[in-house]
PDB file with one MODEL, atoms N, CA, C and O in Angstrom:
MODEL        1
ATOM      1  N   UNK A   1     -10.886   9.706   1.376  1.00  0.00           N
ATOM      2  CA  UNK A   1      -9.616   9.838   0.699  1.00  0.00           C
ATOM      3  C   UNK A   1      -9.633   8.904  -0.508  1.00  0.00           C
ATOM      4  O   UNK A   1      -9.866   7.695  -0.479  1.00  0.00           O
ATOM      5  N   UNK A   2      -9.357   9.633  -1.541  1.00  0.00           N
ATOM      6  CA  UNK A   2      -9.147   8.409  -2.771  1.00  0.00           C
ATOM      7  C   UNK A   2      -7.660   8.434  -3.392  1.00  0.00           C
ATOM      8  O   UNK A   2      -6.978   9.345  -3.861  1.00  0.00           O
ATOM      9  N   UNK A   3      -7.495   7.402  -3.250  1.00  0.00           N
ATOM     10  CA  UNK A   3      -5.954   6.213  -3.470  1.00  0.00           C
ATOM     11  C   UNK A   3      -5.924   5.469  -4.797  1.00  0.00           C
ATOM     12  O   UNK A   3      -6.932   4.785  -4.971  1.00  0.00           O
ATOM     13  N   UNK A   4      -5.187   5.436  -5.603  1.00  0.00           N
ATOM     14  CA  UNK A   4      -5.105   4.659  -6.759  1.00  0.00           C
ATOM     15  C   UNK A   4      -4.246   3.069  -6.333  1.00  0.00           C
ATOM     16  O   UNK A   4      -3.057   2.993  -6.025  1.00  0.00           O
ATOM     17  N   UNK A   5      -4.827   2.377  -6.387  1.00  0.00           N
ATOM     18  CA  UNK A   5      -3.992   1.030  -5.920  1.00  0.00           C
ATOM     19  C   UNK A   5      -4.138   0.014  -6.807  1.00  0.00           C
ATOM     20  O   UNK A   5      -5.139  -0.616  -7.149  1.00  0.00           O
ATOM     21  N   UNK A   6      -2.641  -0.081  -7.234  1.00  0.00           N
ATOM     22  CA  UNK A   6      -2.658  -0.954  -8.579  1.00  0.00           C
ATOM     23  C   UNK A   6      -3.442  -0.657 -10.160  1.00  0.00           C
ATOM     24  O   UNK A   6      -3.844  -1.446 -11.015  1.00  0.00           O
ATOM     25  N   UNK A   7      -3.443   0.531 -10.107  1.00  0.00           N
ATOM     26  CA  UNK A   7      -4.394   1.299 -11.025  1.00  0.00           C
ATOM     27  C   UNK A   7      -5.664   1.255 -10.807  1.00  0.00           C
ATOM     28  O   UNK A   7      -6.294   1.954 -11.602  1.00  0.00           O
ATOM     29  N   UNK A   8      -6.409   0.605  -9.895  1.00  0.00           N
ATOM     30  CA  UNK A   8      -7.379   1.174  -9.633  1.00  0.00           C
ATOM     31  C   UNK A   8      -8.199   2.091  -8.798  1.00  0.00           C
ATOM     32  O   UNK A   8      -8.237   1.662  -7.644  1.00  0.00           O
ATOM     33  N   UNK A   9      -8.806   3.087  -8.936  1.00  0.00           N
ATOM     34  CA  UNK A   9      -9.438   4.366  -7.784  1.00  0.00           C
ATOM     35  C   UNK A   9     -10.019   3.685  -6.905  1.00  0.00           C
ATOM     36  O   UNK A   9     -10.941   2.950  -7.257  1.00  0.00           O
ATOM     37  N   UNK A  10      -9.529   3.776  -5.183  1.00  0.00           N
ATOM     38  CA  UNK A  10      -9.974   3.357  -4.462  1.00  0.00           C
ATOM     39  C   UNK A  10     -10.567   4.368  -3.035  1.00  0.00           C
ATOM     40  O   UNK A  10      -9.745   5.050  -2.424  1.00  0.00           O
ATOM     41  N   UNK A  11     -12.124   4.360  -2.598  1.00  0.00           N
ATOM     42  CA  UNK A  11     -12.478   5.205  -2.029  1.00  0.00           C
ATOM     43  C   UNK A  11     -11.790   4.476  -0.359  1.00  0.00           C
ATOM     44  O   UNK A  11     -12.259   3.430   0.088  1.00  0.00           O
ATOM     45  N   UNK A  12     -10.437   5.398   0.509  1.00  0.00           N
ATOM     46  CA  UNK A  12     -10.356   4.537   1.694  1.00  0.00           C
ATOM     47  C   UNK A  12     -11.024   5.721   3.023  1.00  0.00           C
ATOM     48  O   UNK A  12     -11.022   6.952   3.040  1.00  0.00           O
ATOM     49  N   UNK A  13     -11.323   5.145   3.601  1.00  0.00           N
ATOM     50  CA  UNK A  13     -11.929   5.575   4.979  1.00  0.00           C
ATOM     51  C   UNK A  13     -10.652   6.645   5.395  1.00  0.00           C
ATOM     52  O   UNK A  13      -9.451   6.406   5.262  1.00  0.00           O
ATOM     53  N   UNK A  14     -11.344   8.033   5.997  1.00  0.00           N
ATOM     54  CA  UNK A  14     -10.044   8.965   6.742  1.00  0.00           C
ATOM     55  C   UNK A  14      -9.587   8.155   7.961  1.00  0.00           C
ATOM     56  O   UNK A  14     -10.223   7.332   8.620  1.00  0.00           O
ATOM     57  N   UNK A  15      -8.638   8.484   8.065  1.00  0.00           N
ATOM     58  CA  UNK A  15      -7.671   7.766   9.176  1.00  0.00           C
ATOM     59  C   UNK A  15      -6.681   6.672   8.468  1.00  0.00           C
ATOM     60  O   UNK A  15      -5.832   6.088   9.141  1.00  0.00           O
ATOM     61  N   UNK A  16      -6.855   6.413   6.974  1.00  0.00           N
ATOM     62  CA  UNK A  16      -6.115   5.328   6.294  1.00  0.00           C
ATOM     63  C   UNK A  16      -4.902   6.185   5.412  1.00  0.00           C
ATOM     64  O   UNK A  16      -4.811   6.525   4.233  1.00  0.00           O
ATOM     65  N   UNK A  17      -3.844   6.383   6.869  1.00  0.00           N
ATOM     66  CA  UNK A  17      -3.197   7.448   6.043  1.00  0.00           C
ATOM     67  C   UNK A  17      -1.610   7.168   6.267  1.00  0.00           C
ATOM     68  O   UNK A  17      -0.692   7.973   6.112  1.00  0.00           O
ATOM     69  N   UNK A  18      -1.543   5.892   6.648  1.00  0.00           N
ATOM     70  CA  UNK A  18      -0.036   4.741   6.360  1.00  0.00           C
ATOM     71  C   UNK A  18      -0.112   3.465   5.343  1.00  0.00           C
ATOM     72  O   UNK A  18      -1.009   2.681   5.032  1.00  0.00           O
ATOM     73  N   UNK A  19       0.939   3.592   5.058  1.00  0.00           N
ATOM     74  CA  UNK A  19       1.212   2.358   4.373  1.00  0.00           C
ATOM     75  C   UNK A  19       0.219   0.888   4.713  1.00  0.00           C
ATOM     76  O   UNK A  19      -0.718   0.448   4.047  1.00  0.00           O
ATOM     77  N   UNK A  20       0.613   0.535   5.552  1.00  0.00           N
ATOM     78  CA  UNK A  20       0.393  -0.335   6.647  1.00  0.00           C
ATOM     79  C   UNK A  20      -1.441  -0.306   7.104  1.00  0.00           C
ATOM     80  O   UNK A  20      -2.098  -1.327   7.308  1.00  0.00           O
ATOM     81  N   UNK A  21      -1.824   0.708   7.161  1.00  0.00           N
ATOM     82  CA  UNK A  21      -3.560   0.864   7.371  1.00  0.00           C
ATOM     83  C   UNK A  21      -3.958   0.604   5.937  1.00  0.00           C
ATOM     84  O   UNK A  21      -4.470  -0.515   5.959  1.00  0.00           O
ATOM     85  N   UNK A  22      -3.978   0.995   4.897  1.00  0.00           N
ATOM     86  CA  UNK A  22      -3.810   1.129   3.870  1.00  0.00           C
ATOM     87  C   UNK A  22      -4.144  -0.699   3.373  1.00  0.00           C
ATOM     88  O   UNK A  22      -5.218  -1.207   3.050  1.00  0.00           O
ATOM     89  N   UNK A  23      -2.564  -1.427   3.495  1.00  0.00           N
ATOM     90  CA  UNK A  23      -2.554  -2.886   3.509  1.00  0.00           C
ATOM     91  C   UNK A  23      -3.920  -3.605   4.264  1.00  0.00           C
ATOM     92  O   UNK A  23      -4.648  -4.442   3.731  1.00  0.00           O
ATOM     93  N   UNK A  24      -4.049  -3.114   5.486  1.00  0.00           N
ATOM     94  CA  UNK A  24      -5.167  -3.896   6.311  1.00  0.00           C
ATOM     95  C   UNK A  24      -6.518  -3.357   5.737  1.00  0.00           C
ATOM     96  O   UNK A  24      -7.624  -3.838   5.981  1.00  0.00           O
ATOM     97  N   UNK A  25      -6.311  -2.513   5.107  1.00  0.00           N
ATOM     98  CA  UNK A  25      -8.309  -2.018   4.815  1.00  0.00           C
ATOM     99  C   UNK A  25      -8.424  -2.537   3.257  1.00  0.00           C
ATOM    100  O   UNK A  25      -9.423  -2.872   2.620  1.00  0.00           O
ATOM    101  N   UNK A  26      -6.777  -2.469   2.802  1.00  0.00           N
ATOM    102  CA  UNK A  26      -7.502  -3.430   1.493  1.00  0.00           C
ATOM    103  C   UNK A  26      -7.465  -4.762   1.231  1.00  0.00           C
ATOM    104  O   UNK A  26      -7.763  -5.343   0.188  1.00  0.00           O
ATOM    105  N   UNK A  27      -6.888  -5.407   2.758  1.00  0.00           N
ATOM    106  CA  UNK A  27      -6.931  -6.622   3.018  1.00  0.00           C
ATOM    107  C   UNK A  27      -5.828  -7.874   2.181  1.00  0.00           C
ATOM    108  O   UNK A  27      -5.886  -9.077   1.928  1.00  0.00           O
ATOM    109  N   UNK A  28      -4.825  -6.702   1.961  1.00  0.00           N
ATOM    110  CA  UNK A  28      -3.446  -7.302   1.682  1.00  0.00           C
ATOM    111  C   UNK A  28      -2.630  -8.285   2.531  1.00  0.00           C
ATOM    112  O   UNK A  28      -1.437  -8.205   2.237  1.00  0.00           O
ATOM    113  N   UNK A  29      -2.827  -8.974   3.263  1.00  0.00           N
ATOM    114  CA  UNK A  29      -1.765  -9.860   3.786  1.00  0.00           C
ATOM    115  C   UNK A  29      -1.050 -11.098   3.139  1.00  0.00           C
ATOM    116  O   UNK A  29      -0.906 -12.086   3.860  1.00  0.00           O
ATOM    117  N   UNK A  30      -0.702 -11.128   2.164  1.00  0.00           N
ATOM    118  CA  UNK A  30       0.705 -11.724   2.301  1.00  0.00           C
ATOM    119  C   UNK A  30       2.006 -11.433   2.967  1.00  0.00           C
ATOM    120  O   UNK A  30       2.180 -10.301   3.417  1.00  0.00           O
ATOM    121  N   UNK A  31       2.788 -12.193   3.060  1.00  0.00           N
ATOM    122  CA  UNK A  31       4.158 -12.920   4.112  1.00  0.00           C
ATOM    123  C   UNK A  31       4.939 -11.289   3.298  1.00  0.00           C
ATOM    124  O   UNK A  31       5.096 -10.246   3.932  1.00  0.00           O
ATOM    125  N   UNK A  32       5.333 -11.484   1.751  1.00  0.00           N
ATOM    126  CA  UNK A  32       6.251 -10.514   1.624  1.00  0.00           C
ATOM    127  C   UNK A  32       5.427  -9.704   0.271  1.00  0.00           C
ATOM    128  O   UNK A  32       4.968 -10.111  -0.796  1.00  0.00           O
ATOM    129  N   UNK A  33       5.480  -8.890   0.673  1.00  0.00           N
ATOM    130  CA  UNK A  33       4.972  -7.462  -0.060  1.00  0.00           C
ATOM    131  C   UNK A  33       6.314  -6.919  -0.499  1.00  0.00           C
ATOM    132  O   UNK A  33       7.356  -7.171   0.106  1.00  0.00           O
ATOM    133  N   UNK A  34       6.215  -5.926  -1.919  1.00  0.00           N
ATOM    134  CA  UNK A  34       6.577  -4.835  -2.096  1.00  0.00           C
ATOM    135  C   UNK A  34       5.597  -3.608  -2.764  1.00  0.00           C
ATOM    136  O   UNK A  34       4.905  -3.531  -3.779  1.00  0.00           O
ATOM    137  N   UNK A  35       5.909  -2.728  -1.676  1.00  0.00           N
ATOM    138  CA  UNK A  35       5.064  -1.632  -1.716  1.00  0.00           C
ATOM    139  C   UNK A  35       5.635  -0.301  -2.683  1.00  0.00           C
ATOM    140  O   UNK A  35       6.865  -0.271  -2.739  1.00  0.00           O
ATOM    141  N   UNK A  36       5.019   0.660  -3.352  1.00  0.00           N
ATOM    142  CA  UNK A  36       5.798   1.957  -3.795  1.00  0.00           C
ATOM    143  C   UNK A  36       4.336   2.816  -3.741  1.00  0.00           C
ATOM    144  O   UNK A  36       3.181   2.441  -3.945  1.00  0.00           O
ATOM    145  N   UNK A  37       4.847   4.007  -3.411  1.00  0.00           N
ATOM    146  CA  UNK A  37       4.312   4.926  -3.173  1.00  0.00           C
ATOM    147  C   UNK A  37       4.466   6.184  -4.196  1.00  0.00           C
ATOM    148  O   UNK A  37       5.436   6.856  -3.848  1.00  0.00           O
ATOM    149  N   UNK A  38       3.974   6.590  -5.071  1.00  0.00           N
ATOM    150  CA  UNK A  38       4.234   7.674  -5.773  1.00  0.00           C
ATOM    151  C   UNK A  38       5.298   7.050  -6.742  1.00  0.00           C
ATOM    152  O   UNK A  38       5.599   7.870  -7.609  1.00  0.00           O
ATOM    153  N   UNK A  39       5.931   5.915  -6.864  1.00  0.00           N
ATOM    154  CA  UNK A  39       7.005   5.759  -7.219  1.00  0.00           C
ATOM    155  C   UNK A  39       7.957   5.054  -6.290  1.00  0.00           C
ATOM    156  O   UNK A  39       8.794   4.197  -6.573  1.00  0.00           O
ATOM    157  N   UNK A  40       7.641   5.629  -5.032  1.00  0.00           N
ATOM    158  CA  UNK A  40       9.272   5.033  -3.971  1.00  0.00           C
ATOM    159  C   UNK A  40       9.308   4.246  -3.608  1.00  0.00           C
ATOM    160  O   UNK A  40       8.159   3.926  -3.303  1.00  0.00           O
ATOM    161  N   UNK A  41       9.907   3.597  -3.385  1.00  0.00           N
ATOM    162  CA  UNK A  41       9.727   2.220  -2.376  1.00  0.00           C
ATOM    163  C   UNK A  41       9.841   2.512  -0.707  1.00  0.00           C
ATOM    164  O   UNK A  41      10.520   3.238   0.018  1.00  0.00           O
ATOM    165  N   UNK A  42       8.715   1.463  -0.534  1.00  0.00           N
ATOM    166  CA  UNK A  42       8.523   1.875   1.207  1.00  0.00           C
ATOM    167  C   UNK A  42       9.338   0.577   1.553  1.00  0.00           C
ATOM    168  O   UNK A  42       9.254  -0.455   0.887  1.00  0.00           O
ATOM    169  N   UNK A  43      10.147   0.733   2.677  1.00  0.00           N
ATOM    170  CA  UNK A  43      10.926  -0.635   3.406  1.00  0.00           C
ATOM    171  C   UNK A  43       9.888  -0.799   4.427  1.00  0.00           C
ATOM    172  O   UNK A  43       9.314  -0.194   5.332  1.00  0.00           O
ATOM    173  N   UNK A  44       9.957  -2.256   3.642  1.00  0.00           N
ATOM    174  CA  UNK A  44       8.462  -3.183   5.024  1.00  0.00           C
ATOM    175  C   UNK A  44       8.848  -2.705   6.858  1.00  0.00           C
ATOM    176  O   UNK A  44       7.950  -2.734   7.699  1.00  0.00           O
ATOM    177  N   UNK A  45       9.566  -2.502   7.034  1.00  0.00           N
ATOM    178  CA  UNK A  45      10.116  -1.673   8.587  1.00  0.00           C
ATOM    179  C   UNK A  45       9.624  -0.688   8.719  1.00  0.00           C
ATOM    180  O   UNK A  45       9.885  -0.356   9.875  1.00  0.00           O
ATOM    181  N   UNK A  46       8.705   0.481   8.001  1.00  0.00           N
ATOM    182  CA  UNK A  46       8.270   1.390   7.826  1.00  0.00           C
ATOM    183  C   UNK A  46       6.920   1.875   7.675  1.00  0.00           C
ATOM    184  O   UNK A  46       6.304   2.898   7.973  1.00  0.00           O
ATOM    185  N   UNK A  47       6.550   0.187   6.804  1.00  0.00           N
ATOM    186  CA  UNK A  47       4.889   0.115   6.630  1.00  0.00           C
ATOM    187  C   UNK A  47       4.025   1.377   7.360  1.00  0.00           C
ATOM    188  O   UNK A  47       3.399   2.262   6.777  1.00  0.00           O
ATOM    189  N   UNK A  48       4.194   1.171   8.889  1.00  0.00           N
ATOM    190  CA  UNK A  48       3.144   1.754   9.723  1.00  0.00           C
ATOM    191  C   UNK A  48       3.860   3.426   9.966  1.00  0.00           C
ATOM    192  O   UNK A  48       3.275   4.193  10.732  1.00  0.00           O
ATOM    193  N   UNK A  49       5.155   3.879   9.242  1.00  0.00           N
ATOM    194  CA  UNK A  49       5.260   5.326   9.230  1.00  0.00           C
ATOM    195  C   UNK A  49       5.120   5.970   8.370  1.00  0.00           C
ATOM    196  O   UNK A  49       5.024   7.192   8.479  1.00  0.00           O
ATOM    197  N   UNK A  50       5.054   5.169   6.959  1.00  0.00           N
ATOM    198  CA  UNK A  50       5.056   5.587   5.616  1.00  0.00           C
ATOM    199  C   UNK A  50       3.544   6.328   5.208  1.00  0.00           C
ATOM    200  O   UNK A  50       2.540   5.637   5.038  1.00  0.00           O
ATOM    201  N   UNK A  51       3.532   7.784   5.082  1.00  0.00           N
ATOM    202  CA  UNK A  51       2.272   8.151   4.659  1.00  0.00           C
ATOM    203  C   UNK A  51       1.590   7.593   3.559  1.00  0.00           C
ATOM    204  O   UNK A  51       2.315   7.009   2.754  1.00  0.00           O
ATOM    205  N   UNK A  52       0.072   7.630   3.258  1.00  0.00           N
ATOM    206  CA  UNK A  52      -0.135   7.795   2.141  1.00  0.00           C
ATOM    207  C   UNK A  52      -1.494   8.917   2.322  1.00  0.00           C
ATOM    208  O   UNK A  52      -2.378   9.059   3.167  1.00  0.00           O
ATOM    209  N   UNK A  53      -1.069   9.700   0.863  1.00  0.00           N
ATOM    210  CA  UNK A  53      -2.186  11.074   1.046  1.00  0.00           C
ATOM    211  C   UNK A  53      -3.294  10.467  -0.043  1.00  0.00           C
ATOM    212  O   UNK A  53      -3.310   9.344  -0.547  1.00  0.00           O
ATOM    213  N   UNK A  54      -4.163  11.518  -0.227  1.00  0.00           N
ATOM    214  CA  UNK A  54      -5.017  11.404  -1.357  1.00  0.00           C
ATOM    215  C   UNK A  54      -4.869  11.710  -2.530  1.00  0.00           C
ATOM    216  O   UNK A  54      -4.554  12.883  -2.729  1.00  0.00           O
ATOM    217  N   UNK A  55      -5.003  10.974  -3.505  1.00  0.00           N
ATOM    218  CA  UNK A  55      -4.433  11.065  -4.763  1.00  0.00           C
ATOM    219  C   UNK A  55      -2.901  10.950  -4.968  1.00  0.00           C
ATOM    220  O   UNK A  55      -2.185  11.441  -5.840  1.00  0.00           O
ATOM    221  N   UNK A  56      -2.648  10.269  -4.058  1.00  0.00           N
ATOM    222  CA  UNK A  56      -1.405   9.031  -4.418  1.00  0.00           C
ATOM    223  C   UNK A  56      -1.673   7.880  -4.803  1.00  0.00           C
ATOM    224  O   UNK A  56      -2.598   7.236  -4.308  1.00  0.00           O
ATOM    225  N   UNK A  57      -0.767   7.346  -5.923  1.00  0.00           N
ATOM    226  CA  UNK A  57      -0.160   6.018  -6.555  1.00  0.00           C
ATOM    227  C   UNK A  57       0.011   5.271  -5.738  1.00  0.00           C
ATOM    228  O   UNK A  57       0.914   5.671  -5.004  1.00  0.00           O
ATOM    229  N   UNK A  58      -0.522   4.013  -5.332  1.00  0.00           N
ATOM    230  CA  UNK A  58       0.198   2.910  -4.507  1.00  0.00           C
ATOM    231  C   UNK A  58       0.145   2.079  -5.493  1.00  0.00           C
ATOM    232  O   UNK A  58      -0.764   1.873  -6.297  1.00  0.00           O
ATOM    233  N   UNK A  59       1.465   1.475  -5.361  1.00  0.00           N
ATOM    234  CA  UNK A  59       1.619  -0.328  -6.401  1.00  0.00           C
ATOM    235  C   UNK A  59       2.062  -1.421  -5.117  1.00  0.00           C
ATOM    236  O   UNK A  59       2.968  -1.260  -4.299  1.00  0.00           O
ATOM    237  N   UNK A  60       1.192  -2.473  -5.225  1.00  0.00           N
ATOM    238  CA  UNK A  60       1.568  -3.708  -4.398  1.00  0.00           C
ATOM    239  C   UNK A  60       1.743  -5.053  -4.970  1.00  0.00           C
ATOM    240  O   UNK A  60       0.921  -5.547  -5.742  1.00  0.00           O
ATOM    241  N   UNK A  61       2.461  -5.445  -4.713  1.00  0.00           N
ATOM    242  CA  UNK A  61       3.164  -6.442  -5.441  1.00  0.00           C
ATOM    243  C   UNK A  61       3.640  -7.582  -3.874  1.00  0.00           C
ATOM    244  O   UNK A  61       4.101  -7.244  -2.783  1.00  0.00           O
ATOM    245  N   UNK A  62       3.269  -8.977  -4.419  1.00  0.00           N
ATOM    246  CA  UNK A  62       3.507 -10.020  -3.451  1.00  0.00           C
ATOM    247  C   UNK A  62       4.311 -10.835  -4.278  1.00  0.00           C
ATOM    248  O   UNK A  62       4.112 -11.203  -5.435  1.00  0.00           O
ATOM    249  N   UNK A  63       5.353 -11.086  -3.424  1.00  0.00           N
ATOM    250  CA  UNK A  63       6.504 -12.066  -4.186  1.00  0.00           C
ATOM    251  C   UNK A  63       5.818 -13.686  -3.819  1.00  0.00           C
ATOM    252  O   UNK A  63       5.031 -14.026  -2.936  1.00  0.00           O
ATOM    253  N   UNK A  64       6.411 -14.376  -4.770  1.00  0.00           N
ATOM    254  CA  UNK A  64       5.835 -16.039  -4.890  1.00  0.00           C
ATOM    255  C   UNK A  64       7.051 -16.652  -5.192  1.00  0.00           C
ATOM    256  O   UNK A  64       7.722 -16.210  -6.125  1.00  0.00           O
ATOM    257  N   UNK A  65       7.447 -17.650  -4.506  1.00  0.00           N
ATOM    258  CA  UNK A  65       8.493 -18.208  -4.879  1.00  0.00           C
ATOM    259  C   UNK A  65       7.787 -19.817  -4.980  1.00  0.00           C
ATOM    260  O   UNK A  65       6.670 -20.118  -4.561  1.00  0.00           O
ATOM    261  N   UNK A  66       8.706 -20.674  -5.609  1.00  0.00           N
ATOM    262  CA  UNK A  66       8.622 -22.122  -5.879  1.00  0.00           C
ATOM    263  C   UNK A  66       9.249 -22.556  -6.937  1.00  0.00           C
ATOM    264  O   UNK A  66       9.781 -21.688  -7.629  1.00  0.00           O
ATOM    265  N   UNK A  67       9.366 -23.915  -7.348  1.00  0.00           N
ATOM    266  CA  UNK A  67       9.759 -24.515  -8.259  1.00  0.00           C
ATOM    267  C   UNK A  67       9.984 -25.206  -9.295  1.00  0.00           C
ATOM    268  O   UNK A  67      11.141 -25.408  -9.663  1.00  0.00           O
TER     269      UNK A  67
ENDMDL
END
């Protein structure tokens, strides 16, 4: 399956077909993510129901806070 993530073409293994699998195979863990899909926004409660197909847009974005 190939995924665009963060603008770049990414080849992911079949079976990487949630949000959430997706995060773990590209080895995303930070605390707070925001995810969009095609455009939408996925609510982090959802991660692991939220599809993603082939030749979908993912944008990931990790918030940083400090002072």
């Amino acid at each position: 399956m190939k995924v665009k993530v963060n603008g770049e073409l990414r080849e992911l293994p079949d079976g990487t077909a949630t949000v959430r699998a997706l995060l773990d195979e590209v080895r995303y863990s930070f605390p707070l993510l925001i995810v969009r899909v095609n455009g939408s926004l996925v609510e982090r409660g959802a991660y692991s129901r939220a599809p993603v197909s082939d030749g979908d847009e993912v944008e990931v974005y990790h918030l940083v806070s400090g002072g």
